[in-house]
C-alpha positions as CSV (number, residue, x, y, z in Angstrom):
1,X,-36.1,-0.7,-15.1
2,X,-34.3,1.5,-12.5
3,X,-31.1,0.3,-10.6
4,X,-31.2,0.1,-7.1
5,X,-28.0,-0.4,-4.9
6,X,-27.3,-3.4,-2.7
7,X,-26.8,-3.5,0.7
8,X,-23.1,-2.3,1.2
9,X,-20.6,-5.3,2.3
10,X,-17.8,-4.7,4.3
11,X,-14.2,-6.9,3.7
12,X,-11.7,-6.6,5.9
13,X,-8.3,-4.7,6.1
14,X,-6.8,-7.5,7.3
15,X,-7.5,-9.9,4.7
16,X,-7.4,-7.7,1.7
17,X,-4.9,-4.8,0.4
18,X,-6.4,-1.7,-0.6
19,X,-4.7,-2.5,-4.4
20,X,-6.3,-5.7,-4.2
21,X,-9.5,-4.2,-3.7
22,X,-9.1,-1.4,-6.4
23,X,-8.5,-4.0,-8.8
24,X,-11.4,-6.0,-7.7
25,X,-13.5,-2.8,-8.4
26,X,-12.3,-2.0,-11.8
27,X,-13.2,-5.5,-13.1
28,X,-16.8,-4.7,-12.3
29,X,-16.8,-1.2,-13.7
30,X,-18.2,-2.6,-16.4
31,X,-21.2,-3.8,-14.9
32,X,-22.1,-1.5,-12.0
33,X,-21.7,1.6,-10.3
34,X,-19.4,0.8,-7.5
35,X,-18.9,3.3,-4.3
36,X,-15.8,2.3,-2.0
37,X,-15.5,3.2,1.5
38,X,-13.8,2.7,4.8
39,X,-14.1,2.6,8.4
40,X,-11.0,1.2,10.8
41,X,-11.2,-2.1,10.3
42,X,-13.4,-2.8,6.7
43,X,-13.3,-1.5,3.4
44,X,-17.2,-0.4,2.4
45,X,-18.2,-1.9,-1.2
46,X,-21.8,-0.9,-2.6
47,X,-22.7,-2.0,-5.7
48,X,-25.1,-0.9,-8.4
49,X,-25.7,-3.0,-10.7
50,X,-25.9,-1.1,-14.3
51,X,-28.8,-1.2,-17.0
52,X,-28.9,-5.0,-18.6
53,X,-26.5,-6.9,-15.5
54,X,-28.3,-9.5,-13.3
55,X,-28.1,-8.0,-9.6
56,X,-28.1,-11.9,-8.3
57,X,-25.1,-13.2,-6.5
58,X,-23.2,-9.8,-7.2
59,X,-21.3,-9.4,-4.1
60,X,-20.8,-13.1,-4.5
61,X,-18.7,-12.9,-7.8
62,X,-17.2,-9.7,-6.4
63,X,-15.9,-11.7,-3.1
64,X,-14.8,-14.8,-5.9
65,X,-12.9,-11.6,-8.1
66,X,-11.3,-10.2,-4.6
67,X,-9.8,-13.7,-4.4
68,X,-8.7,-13.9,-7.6
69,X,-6.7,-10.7,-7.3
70,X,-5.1,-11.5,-4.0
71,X,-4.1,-14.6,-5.5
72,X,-2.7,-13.1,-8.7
73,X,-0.9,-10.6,-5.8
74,X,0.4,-13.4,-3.6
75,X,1.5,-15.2,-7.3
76,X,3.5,-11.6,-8.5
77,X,4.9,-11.2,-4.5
78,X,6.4,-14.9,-5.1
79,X,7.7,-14.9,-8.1
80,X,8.9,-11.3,-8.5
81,X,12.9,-12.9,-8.2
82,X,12.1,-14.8,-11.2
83,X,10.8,-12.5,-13.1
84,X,13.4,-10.1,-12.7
85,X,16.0,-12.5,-13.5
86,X,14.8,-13.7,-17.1
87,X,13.9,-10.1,-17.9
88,X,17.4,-9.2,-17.0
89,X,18.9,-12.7,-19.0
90,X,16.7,-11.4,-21.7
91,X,17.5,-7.9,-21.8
92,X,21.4,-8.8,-21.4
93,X,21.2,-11.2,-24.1
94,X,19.9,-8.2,-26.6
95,X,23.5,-5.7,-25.8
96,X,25.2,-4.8,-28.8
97,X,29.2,-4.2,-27.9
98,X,30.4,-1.1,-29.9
99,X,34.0,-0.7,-30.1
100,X,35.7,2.6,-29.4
101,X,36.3,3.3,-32.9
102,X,32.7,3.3,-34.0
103,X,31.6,5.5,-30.7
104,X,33.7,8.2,-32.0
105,X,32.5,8.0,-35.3
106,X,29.5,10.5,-36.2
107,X,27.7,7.6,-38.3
108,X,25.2,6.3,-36.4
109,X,24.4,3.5,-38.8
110,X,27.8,1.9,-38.5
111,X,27.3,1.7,-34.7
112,X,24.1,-0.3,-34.6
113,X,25.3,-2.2,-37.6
């Protein structure tokens, strides 16, 4: 059975980020051939669907995964403060204080222990 592409869809540069859509893409690598292209206001998707995938409602679940990645983007825009905070409590919590004496000291063993 030979695939055949779908009509192209076009989403707009408005609505979506070009990262967005990249991401969007690469979760259907896996079942089609996916071309990406642009004019000035829409990004250009076509879709082919590979060997063994069900071509129904394609662009469908590729419009539901473009919201799920601007979601996951608005989520990480958010919450980036946070994020940054507990890695930094985290990473703070984890500093060994070396004395003087042991920096000057060519075992390195006594330093981290």
């Amino acid at each position: 059975m030979k695939s055949h592409v779908i009509n192209p869809s076009k989403f707009s540069k408005d609505i979506y980020t070009q990262e967005v859509l990249l991401k969007a893409a690469y979760a259907f690598t896996d079942c089609s051939y996916i071309h990406l292209d642009t004019d000035a206001e829409d990004y250009i998707v076509s879709l082919t669907p590979k060997e063994g995938t069900d071509a129904n409602h394609l662009y469908e679940k590729f419009e539901n995964e473009l919201i799920a990645q601007e979601t996951r983007r608005l989520v990480a825009e958010k919450t980036k403060n946070i994020r940054e905070l507990t890695v930094a409590r985290a990473l703070a919590s984890t500093i060994v204080n070396v004395s003087a004496d042991a920096v000057e000291s060519t075992d390195m063993i006594q330093i981290v222990f």
